[in-house]
C-alpha positions as CSV (number, residue, x, y, z in Angstrom):
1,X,39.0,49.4,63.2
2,X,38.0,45.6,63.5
3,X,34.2,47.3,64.1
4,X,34.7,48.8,60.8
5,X,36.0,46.3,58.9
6,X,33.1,43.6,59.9
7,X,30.2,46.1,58.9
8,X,31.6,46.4,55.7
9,X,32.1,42.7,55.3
10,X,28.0,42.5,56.1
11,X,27.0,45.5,53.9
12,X,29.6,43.8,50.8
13,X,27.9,40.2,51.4
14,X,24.2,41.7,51.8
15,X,24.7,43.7,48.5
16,X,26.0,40.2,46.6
17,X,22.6,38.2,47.6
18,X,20.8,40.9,46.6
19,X,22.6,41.3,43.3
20,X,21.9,37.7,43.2
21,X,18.3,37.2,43.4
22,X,18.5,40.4,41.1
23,X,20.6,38.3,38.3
24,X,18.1,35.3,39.2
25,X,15.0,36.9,38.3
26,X,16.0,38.9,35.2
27,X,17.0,35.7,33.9
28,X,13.8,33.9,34.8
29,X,12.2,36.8,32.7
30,X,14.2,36.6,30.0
31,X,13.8,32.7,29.8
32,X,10.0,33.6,30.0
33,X,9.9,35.9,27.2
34,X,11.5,33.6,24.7
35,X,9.4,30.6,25.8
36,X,6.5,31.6,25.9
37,X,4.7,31.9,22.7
38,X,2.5,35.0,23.5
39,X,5.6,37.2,25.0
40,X,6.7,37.9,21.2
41,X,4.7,39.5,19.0
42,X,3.3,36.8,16.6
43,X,1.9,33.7,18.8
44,X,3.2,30.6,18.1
45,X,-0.5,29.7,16.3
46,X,0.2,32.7,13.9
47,X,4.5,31.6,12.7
48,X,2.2,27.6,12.4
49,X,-0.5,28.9,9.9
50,X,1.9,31.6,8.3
51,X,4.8,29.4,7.2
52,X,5.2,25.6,6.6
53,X,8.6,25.2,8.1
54,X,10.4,27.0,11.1
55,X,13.6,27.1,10.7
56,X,16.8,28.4,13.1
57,X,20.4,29.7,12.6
58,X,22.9,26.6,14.0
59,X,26.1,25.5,13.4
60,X,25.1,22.2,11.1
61,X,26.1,22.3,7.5
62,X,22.9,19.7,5.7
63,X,19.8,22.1,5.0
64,X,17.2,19.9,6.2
65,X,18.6,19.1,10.1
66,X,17.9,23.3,10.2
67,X,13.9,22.5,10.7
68,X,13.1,23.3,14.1
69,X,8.9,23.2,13.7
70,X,7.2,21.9,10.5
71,X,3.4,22.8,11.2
72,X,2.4,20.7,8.2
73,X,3.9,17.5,9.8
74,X,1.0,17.6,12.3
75,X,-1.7,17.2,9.2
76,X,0.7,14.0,8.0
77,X,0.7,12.7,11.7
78,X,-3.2,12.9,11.9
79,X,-3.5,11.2,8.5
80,X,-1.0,8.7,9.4
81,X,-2.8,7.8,13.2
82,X,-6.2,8.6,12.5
83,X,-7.2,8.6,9.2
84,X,-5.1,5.7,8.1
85,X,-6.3,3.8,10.9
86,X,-10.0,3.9,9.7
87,X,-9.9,4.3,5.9
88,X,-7.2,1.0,6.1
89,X,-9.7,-1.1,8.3
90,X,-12.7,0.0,7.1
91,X,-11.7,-1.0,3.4
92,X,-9.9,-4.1,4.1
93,X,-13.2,-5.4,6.4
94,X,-15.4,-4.4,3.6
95,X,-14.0,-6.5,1.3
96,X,-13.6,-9.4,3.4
97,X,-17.3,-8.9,4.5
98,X,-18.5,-8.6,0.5
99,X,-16.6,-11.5,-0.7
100,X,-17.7,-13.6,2.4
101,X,-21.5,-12.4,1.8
102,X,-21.0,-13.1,-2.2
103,X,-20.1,-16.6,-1.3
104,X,-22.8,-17.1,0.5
105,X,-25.6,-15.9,-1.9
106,X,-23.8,-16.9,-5.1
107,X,-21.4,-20.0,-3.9
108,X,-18.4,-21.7,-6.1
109,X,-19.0,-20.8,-9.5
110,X,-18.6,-24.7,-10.9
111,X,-17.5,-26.1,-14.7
112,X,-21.3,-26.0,-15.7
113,X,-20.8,-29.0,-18.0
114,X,-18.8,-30.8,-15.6
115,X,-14.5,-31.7,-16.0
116,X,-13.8,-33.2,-19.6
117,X,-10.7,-34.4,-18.3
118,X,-8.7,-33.2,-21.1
119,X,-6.2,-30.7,-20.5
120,X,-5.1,-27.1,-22.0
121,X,-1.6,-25.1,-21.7
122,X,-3.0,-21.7,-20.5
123,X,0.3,-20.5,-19.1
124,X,3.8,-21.5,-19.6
125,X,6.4,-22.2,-16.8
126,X,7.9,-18.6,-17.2
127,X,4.9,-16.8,-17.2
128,X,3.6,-18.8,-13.9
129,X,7.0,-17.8,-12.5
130,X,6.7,-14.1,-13.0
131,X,3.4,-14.0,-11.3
132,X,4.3,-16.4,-8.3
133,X,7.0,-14.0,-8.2
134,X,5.3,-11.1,-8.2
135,X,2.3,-12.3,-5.7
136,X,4.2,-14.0,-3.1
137,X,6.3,-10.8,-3.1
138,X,3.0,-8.5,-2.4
139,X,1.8,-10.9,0.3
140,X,5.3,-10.5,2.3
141,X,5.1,-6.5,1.3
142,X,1.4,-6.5,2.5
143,X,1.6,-8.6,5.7
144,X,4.7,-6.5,6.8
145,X,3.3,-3.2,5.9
146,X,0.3,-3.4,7.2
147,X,2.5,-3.9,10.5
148,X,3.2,-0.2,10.5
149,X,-0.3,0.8,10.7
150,X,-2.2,-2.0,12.8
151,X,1.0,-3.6,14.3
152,X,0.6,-1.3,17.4
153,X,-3.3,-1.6,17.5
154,X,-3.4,-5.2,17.1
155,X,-0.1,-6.8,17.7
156,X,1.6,-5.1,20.3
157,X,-0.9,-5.9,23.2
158,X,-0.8,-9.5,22.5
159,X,2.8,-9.7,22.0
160,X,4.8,-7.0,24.3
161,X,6.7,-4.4,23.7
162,X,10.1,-6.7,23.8
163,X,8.6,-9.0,21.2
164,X,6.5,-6.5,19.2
165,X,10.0,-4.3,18.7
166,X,11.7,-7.3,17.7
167,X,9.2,-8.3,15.1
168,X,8.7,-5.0,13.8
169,X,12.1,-4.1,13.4
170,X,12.7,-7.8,11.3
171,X,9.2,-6.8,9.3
172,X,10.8,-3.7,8.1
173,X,14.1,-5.4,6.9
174,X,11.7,-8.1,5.0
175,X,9.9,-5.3,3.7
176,X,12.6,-3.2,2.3
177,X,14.8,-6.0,1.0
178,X,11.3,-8.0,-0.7
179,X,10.4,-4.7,-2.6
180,X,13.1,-5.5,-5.7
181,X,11.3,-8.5,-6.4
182,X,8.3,-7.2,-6.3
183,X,9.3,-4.7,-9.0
184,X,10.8,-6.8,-11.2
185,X,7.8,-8.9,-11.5
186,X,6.1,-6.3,-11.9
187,X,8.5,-5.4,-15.4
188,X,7.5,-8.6,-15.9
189,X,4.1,-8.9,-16.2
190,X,3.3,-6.5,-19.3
191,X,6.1,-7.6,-21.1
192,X,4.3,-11.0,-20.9
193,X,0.7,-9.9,-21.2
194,X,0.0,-6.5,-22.1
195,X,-0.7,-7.2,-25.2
196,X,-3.3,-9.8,-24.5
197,X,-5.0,-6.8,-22.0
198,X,-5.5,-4.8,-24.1
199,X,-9.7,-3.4,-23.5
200,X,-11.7,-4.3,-26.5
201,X,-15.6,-4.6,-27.6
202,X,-15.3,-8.2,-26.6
203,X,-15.3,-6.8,-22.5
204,X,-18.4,-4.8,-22.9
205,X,-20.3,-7.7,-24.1
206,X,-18.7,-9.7,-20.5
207,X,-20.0,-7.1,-18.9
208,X,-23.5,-7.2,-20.0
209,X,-23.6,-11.0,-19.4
210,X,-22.8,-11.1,-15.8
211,X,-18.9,-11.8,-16.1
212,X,-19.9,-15.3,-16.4
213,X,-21.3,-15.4,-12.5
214,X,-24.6,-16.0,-14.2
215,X,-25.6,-19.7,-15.4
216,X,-27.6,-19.0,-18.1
217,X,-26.0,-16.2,-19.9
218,X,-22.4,-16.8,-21.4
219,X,-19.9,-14.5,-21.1
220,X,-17.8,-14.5,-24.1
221,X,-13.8,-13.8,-23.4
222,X,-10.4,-14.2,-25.1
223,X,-7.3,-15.1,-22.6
224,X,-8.2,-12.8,-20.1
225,X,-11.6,-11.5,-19.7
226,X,-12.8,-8.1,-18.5
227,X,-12.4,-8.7,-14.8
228,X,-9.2,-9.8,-15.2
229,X,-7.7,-7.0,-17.5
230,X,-8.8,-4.3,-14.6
231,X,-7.2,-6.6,-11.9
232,X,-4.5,-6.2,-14.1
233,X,-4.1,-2.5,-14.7
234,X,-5.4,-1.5,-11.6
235,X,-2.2,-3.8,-10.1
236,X,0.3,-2.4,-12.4
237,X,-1.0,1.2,-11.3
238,X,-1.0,0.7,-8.0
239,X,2.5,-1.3,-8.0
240,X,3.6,2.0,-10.1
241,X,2.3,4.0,-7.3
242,X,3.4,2.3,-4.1
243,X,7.1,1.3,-6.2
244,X,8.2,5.0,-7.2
245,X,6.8,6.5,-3.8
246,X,8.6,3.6,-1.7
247,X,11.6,3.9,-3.3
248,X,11.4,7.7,-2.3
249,X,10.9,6.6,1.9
250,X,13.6,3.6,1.2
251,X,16.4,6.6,-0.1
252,X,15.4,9.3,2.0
253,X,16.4,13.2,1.1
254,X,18.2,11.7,-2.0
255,X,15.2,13.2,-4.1
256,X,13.0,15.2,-1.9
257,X,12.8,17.0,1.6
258,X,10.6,15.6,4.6
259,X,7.4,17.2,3.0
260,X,8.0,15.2,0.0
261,X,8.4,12.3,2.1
262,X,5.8,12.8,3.5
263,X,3.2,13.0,0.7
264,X,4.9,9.7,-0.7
265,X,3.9,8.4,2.6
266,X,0.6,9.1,2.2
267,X,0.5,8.0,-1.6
268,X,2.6,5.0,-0.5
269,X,-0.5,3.7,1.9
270,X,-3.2,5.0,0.3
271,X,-2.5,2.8,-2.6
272,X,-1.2,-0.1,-0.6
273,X,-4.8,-0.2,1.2
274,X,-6.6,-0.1,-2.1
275,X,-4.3,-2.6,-3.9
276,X,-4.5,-4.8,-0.8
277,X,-8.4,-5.0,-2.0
278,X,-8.4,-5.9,-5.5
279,X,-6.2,-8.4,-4.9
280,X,-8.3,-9.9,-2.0
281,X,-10.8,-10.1,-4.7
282,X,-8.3,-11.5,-7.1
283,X,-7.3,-14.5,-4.5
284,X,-11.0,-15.1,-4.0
285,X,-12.3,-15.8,-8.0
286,X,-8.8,-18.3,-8.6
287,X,-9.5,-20.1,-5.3
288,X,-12.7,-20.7,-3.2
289,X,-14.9,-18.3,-6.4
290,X,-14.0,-20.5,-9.6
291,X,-13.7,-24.0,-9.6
292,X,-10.3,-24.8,-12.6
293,X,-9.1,-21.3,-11.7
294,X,-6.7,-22.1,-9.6
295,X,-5.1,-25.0,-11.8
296,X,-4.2,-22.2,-14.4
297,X,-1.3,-20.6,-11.9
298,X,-0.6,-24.2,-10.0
299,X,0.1,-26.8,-13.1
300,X,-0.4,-24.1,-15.7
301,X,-3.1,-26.9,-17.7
302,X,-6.9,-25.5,-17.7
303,X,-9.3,-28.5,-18.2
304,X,-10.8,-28.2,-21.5
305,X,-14.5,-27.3,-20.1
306,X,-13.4,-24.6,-17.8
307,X,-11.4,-22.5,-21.0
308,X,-14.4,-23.5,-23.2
309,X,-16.8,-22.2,-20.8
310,X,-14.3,-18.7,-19.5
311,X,-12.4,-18.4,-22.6
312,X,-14.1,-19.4,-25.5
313,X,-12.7,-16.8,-27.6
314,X,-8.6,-18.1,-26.5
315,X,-9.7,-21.7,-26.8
316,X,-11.2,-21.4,-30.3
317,X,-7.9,-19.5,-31.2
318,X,-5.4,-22.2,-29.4
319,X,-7.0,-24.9,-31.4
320,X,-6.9,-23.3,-34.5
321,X,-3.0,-22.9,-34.0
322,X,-3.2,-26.9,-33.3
323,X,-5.2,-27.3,-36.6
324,X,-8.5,-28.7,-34.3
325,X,-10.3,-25.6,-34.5
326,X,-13.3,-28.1,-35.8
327,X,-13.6,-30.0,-32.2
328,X,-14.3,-26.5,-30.7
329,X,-17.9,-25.1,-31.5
330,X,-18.0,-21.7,-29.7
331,X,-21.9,-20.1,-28.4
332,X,-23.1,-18.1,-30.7
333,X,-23.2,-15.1,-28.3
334,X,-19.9,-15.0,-28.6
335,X,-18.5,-12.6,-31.2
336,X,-16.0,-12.9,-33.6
337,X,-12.2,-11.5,-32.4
């Protein structure tokens, strides 16, 4: 009886291993099935090209947090690590290297008849405030973006990862917060001077006389001249651009799914890289390009020679508001407003 008994212990336990490595192996196949892309019948390739979101049945009640695979996201990721990488550098080097080459051939465009020493209100305390505003705004917003492209090519192996996360996460706060002025002074700015940017015949003739980089030609202009109104459309497009765009990656899914984030990403830096640009060029003419320039943002006075020579056009019309029109004798290149 005891015999008995232990045989069928052995033949109950060998069957249970057996069952075992049984259960153990089905399940491995199973697992192996779903895994593995090329046990179903589309390939994983095939569901990436044929739909632009994957998405899977789970318990969680907000739409988007359902998106297992977005195939598209890889295009964004390439754009953001690759192609954002070269088409930022390579623009923001070319325009260093053409305003430093400019420089060299052409040199500080100087007050051709030298400083009267008399003085001219070109901007008022307000308007100098709205564009201080404004530009020290876009430095910060530029200096902290660019952070998020270069700041792990450039920054992090000089700093460390401790002090590279540390930065970066303060950048971003500076970034987000330093955006509402930015805007507002960018209301600003065509409330104050749209109206005096407005294209006209007068920019063609700029144009056709060198923008007043040549000596011997004179380039005749009103308050702002031709170079001038595109640096200031081309700034209120692009702050249009990179505003309505960032505020859709500062409120995220209030307005738009993660695609739509993700194309304002892309419109976000594309125009950040290009506005970064002109106003490189910008910064160069009212500093180390034109001597008086910069005196028109600082103190707000122009000497009298620099707007006679730039802004004939605004100087004859300022003195004729003074009743003086008769000290000011305008080229007579220059046409009539």
């Amino acid at each position: 009886m005891i015999g008995l008994l232990k045989r069928a212990l052995f033949i109950l336990g060998a069957v249970t291993i057996i069952s075992c490595f049984g259960l153990t192996a089905s399940v491995h196949a199973q697992q192996d099935a779903v895994v593995s892309p090329d046990g179903s019948v589309q390939s994983e390739q095939m569901l990436l090209q044929q739909f632009r979101q994957i998405k899977g049945e789970i318990d969680q009640p907000i739409e988007r947090a359902r998106v297992l695979i977005q195939p598209i996201g890889r295009i964004w990721d390439y754009f953001h690590e690759v192609i954002l990488h070269w088409f930022g550098g390579i623009m923001i080097i070319a325009t260093l290297a053409g305003l430093a080459i400019f420089y060299l051939l052409v040199g500080r465009l100087r007050i051709s008849a030298g400083r009267s020493g008399r003085k001219v209100l070109r901007f008022n305390g307000f308007e100098r405030f709205a564009h201080w505003l404004t530009a020290i705004s876009f430095v910060v917003l530029a200096i902290t973006g660019l952070n998020v492209t270069f700041g792990k090519l450039v920054l992090l192996p000089v700093m460390g990862p401790e002090a590279f996360s540390a930065f970066s996460q303060a950048a971003k706060y500076v970034h987000n917060f330093t955006s509402f002025p930015f805007m507002v002074g960018l209301v600003l700015l065509p409330i104050l001077w749209l109206k005096d940017n407005i294209p006209g015949k007068v920019d063609i003739d700029w144009f056709r006389q060198g923008g007043g980089f040549i000596r011997s030609r004179h380039a005749p202009a009103g308050r702002f001249n031709a170079g001038e109104k595109l640096v200031f459309w081309g700034s209120i497009g692009a702050g249009l651009a990179v505003s309505i765009s960032g505020l859709l990656l500062l409120f995220p899914f209030y307005i738009t799914d993660i695609f739509g984030m993700q194309i304002a990403q892309v419109v976000h830096s594309i125009f950040a890289v290009l506005f970064i640009g002109l106003i490189l060029g910008h910064i160069y003419i009212g500093t180390l390009g034109m001597e008086g320039a910069f005196e028109a943002m600082g103190s707000g006075g122009v000497d009298y020679n620099w707007a006679k020579e730039h802004h004939d056009l605004w100087l004859k019309a300022q003195l004729a508001k003074d009743n003086s029109a008769k000290e000011f004798k305008p080229s007579a290149s220059a046409p009539a407003e």
